[in-house]
Structure formats: C-alpha cells, structure tokens
N, C-alpha and C positions, 0 to 999 in steps of 0.2 A: 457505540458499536459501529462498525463496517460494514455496510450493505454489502449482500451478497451479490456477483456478478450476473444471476438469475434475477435480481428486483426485487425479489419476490419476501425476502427478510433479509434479517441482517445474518450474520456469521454465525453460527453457534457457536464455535468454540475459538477463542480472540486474545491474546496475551499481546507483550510489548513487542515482539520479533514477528507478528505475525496471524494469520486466519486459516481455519479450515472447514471447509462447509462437506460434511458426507454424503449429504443428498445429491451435491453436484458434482463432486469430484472436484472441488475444487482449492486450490492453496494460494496465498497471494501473501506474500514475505512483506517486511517493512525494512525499507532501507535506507532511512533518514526520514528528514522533515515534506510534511507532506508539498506537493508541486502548487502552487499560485497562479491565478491567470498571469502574473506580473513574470510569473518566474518564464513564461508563452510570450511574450509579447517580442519578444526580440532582445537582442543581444546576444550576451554572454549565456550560455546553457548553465543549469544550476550545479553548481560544485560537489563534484563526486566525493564523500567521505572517505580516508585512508582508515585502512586495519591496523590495527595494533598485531605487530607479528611476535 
C-alpha cells in the first residue's frame, strides 16, 4: 500500500488507477510506472504514456 501524504498510514482505500485517504482529503491518481532516482538524475524526463482514444 501507499503512504498517505500525512505519514501518518498508508491509504485506506487503494486500487490500480489510484488512492483516497478521507481523513485528509486526499487523492493521488496513478499514472504509469512509478519515478526512480535514475528516472532524477539527468537527461531525458520519463516518457509520458499515450491514451488510447
């Protein structure tokens, strides 16, 4: 599970697209693979995923 952005636990409620924490108001989406220091280091920014329309 995904730490809530309080510390304080993780998400209560957590599926593949996504987190919602009601204690804090909070939402945080998932939008691909998660970011690496490697993906930080320099260069190329990580590659934005296309929609299927």
């Amino acid at each position: 599970m995904t730490e809530c952005v309080s510390g304080e636990h993780d998400f209560p409620d957590e599926d593949e697209t996504g987190a919602y924490c009601e204690e804090h108001g909070v939402t945080m989406l998932f939008h691909g693979p998660p970011i690496t220091p490697g993906d930080l280091a320099g260069g190329s920014p990580p590659a934005i995923p296309q929609r299927d329309h």
